[in-house]
Backbone bond lengths (Angstrom), bond angles and torsions (degrees), N, CA, C in turn:
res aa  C-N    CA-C-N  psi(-1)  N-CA   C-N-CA  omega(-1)  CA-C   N-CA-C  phi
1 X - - - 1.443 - - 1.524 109.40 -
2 X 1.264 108.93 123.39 1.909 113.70 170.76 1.428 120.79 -91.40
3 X 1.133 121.17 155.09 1.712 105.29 176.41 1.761 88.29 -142.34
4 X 1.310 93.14 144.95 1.517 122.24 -178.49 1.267 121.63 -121.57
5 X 1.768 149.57 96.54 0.993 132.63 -174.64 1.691 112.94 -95.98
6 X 1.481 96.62 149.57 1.625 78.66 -164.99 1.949 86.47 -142.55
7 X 1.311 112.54 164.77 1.737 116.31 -164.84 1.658 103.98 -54.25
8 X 1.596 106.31 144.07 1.184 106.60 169.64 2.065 120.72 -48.01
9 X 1.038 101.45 -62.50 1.663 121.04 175.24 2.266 111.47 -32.54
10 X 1.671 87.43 -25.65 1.666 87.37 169.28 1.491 115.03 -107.99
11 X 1.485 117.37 -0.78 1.808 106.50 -179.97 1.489 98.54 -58.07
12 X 1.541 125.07 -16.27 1.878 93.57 -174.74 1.388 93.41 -89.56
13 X 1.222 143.52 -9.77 1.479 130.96 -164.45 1.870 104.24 -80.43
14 X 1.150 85.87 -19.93 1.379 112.33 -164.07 1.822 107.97 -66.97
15 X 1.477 86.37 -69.27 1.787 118.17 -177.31 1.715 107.96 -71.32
16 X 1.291 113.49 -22.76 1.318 134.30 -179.97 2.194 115.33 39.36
17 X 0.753 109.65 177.29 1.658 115.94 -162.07 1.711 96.71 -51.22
18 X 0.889 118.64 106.78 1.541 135.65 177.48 1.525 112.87 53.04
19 X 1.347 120.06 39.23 1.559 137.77 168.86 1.326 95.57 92.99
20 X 1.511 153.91 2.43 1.185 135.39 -179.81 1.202 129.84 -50.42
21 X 1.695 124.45 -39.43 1.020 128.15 121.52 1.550 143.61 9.69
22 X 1.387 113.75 -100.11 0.851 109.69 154.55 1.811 139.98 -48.03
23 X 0.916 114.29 -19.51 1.116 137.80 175.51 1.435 108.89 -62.80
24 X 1.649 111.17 -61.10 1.360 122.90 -172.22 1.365 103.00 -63.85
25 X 1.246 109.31 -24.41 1.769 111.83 -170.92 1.684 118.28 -82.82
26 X 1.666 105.54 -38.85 1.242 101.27 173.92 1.799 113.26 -73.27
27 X 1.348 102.20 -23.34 1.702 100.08 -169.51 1.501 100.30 -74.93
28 X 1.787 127.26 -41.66 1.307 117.10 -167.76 1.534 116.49 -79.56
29 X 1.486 117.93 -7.45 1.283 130.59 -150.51 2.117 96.88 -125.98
30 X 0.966 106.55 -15.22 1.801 125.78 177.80 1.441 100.56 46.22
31 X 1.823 113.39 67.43 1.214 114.93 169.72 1.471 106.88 -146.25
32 X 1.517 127.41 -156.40 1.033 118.36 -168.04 1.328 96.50 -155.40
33 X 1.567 124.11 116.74 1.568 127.91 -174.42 1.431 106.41 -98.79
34 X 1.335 114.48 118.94 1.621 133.22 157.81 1.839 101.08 -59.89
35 X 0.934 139.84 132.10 1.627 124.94 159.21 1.569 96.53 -134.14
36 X 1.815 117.47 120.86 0.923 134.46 144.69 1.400 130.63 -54.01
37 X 1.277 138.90 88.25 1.684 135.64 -170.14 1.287 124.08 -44.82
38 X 1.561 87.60 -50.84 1.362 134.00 159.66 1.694 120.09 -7.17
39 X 1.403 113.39 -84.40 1.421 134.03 -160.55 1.707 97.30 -128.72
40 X 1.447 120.33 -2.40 1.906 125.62 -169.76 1.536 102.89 40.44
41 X 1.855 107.78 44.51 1.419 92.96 152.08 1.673 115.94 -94.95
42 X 1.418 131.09 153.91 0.918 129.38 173.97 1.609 119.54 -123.46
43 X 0.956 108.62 114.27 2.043 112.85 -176.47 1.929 93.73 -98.23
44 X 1.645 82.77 145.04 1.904 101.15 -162.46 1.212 81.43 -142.86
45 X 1.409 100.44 119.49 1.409 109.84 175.78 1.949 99.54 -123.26
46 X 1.067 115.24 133.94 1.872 119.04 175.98 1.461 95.33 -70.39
47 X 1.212 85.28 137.19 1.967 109.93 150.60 1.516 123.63 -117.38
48 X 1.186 105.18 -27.98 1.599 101.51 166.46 1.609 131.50 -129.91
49 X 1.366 123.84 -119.43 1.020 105.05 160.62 1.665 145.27 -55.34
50 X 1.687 115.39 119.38 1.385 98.03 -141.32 1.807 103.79 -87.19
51 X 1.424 116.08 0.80 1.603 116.50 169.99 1.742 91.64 -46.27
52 X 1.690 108.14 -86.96 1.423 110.37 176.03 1.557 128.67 -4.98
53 X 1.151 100.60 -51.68 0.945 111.45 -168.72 1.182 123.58 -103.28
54 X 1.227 106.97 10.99 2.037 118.82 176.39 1.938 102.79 -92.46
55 X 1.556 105.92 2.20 1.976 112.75 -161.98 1.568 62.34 -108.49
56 X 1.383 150.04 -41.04 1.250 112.72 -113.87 2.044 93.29 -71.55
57 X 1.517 112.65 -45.75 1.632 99.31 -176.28 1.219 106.01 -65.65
58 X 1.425 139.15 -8.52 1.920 111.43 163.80 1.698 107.39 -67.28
59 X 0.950 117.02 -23.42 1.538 132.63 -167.46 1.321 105.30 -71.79
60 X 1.395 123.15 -46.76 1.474 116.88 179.88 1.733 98.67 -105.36
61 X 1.369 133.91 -12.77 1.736 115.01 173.00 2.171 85.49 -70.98
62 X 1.211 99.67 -40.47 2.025 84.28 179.53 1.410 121.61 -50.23
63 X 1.098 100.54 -47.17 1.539 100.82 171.72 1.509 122.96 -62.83
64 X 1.667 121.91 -42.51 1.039 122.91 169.86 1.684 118.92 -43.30
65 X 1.621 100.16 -44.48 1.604 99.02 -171.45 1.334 109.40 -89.97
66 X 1.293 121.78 10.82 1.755 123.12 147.96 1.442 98.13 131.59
67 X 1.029 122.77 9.75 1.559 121.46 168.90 1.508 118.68 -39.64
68 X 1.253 141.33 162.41 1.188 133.94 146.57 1.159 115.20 -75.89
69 X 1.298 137.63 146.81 1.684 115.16 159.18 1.253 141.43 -39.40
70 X 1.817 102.01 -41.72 1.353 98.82 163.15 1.427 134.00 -61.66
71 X 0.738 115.95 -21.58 1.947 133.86 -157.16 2.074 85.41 -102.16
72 X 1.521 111.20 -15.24 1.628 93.22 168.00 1.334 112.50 -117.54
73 X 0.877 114.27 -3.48 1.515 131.85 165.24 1.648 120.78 -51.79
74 X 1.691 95.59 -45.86 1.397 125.67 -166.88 1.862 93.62 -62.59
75 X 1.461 114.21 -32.34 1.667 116.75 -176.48 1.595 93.84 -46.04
76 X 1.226 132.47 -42.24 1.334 127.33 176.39 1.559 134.00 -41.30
77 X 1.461 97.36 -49.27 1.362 142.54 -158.29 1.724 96.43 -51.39
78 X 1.644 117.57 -36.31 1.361 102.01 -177.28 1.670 88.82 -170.74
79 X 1.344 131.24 131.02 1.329 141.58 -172.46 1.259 116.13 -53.84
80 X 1.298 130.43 -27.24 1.662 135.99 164.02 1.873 125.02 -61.08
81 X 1.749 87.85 -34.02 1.428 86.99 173.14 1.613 130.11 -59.77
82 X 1.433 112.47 137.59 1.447 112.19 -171.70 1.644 96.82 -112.32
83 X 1.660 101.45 169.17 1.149 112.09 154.89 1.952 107.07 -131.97
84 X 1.521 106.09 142.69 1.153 101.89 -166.14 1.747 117.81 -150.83
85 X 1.500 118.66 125.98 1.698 106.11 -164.30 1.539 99.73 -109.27
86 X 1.553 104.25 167.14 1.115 121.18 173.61 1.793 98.19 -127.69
87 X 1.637 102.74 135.20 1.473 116.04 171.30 1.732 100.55 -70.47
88 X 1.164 135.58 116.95 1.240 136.54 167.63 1.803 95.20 -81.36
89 X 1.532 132.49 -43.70 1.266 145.77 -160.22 1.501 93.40 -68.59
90 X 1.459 142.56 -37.25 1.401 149.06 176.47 1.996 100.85 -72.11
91 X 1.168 132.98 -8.51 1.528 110.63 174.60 1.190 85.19 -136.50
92 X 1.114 156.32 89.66 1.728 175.93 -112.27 1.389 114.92 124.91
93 X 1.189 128.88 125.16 1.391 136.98 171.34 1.856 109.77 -80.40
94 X 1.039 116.94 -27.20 1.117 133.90 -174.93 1.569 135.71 -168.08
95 X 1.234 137.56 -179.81 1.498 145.10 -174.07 1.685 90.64 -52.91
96 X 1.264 115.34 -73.50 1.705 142.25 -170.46 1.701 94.37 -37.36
97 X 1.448 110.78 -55.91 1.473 120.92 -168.50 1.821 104.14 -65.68
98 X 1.084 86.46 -56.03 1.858 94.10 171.48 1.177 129.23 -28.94
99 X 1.545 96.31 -68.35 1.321 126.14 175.88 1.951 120.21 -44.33
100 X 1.681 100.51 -37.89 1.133 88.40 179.51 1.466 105.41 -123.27
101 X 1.249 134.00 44.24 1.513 154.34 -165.94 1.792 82.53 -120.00
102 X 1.444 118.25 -63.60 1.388 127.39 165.28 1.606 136.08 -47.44
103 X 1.427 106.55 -27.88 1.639 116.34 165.84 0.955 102.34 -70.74
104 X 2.284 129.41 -43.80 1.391 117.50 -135.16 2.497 84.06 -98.83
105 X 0.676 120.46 2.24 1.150 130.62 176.50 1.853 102.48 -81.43
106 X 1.574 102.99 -50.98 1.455 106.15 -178.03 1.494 123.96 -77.76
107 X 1.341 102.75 -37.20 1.671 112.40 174.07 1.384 105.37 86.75
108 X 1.160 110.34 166.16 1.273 118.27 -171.83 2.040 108.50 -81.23
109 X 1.543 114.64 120.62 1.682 120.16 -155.59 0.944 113.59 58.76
110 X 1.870 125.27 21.80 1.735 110.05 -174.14 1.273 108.62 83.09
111 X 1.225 141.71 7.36 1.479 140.59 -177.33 1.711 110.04 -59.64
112 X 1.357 103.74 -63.96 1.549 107.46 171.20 1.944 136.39 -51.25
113 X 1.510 89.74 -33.68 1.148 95.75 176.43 1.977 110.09 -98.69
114 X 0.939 118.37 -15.42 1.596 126.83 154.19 1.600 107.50 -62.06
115 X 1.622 119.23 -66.44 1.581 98.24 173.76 1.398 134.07 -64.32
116 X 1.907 116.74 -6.60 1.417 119.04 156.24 1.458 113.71 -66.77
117 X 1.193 121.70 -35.53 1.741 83.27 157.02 1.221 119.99 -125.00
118 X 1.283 125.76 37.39 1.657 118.07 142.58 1.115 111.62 -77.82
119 X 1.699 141.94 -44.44 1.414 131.03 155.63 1.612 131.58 -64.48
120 X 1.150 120.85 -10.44 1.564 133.16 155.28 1.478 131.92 -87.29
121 X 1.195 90.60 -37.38 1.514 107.90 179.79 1.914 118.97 66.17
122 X 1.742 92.06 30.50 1.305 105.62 178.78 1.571 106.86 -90.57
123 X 1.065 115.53 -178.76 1.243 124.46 162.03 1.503 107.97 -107.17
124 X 1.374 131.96 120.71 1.652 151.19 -171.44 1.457 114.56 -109.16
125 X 1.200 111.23 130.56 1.663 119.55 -179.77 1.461 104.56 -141.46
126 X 1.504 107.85 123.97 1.718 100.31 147.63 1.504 126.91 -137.25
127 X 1.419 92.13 137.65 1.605 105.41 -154.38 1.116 125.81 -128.43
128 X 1.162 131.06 113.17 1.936 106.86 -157.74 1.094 107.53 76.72
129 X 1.348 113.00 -153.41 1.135 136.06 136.55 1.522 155.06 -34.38
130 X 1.349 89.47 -28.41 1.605 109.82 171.12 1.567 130.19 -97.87
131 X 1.301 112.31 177.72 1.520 123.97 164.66 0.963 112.65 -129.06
132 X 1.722 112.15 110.85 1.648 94.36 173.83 1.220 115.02 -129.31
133 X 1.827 118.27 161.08 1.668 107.75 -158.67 1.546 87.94 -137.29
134 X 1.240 110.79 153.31 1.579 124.57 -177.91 1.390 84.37 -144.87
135 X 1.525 103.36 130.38 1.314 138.92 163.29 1.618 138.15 166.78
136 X 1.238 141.87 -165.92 1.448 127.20 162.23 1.629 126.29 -42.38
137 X 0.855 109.42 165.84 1.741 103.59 175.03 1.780 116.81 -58.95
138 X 1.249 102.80 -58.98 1.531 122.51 168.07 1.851 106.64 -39.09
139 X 1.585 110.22 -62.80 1.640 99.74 168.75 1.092 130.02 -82.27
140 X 1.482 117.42 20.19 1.607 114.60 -174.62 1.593 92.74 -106.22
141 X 1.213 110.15 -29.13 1.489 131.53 -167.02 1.621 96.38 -67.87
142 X 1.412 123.02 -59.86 1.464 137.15 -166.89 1.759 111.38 -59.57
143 X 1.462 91.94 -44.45 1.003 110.67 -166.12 1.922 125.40 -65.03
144 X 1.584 85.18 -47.35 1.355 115.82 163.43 1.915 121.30 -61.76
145 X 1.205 91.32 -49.89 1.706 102.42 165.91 1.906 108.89 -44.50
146 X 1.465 107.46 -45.24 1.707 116.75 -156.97 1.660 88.58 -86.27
147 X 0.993 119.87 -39.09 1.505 122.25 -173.41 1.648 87.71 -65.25
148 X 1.063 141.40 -72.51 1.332 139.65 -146.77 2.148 103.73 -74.46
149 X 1.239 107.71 -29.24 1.599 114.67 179.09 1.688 89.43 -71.40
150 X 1.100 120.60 -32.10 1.511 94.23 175.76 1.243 114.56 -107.20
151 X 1.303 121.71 -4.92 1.291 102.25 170.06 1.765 114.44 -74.40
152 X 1.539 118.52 -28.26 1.358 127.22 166.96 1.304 106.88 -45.97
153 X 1.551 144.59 -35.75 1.034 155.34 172.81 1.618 121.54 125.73
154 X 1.881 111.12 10.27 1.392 113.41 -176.55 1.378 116.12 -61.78
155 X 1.521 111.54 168.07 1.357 101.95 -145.35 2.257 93.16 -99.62
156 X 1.382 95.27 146.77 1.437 80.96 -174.90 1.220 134.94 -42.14
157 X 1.397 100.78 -43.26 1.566 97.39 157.30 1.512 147.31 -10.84
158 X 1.204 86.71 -60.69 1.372 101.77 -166.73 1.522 97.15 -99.95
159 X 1.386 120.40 12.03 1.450 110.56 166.88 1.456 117.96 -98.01
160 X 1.203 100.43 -17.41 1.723 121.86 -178.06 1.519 96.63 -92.36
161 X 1.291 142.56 -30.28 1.156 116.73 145.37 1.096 159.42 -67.73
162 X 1.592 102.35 -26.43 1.659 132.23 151.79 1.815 100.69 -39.43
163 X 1.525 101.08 -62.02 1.549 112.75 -170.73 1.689 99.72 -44.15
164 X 1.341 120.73 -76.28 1.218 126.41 179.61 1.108 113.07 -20.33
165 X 1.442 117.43 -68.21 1.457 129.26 -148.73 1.537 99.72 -50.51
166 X 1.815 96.93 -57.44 1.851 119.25 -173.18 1.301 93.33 -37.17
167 X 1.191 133.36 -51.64 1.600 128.80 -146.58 1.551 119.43 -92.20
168 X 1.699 105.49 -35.54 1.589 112.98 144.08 1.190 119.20 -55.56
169 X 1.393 136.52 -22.85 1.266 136.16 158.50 1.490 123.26 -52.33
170 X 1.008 110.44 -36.25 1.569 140.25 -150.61 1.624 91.74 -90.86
171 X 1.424 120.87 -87.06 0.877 119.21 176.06 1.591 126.55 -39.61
172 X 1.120 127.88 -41.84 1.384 136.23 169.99 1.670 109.45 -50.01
173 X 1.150 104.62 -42.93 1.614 116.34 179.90 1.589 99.80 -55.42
174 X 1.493 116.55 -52.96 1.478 126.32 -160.35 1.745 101.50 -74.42
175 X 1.372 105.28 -2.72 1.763 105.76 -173.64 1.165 99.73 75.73
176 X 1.081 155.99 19.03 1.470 141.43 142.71 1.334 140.50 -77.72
177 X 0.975 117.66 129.86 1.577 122.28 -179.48 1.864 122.70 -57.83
178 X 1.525 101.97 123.87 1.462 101.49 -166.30 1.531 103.38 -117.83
179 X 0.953 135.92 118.46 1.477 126.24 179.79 1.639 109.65 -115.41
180 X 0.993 104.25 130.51 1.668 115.11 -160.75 1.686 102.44 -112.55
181 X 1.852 102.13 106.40 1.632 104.65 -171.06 1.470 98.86 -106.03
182 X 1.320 93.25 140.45 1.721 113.33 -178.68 1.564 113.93 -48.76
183 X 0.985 152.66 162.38 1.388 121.55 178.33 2.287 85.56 177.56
């Protein structure tokens, strides 16, 4: 049995509109979630196949750090997929520093963190304190790189070109044709 504690403010995201949620999680994941309300510890114990069920605590610490369910669900979706955080609270000098170490991650309406995964094609969260990305190795990797160029303080710019580049990379790998218009 594993136990995972994750913020009070996500046990309903967790337990979802009259356990459906949870529900979907123990049936796709073939385990069975204890959830404490209490303290948001959660004990996951397997009932069936135990691959399934070795994602099931990345599946609910994802959700804890603001995942949707679906978007942690997806850890299922294919055995390569990761889920993976970054301490934003570890390169911050302070609350003030945090605070806007955390805007320049989000962008202005979410712009920045919307084109981390339209050019990664990860799934991006920031929550708390953290950054967290669910996706292939290759976009957890990209993704994580762009989170950290700005948290160093590079200028967006040049993170959205970094982004680009990675993804013209990407595509070229897949044999596809990428044509890059001036704009």
């Amino acid at each position: 049995m594993k136990h995972v504690k994750i913020p009070q403010d996500r046990i309903g995201a967790l337990i979802g509109e009259g356990g459906e949620t949870l529900r979907r999680i123990e049936q796709a994941a073939e385990v069975r979630l204890d959830v404490d309300s209490e303290d948001g510890s959660v004990a996951i114990e397997r009932t069936g196949d135990p691959v399934r069920g070795m994602q099931a605590p990345e599946i609910v610490r994802a959700i804890g750090r603001g995942f949707d369910p679906d978007a942690a669900l997806s850890l299922l979706d294919d055995e390569m997929r990761m889920f993976e955080t970054v301490d934003i609270e570890r390169a911050a000098r302070n609350d003030n520093d945090l605070r806007r170490k955390k805007g320049r991650l989000i962008g202005e309406n979410g712009r920045t963190r919307e084109l981390m995964e339209e050019l990664t094609g990860a799934n991006v969260v920031i929550y708390g304190s953290t950054f967290g990305v669910i996706g292939q190795p290759n976009e957890v990797d990209v993704a994580r790189s762009a989170a950290e160029m700005l948290l160093d303080g590079a200028p967006h710019g040049s993170v959205y070109s970094f982004l680009e580049r990675k993804r013209a990379e990407e595509l070229k790998q897949q044999g596809m044709e990428y044509h890059e218009f001036p704009g």
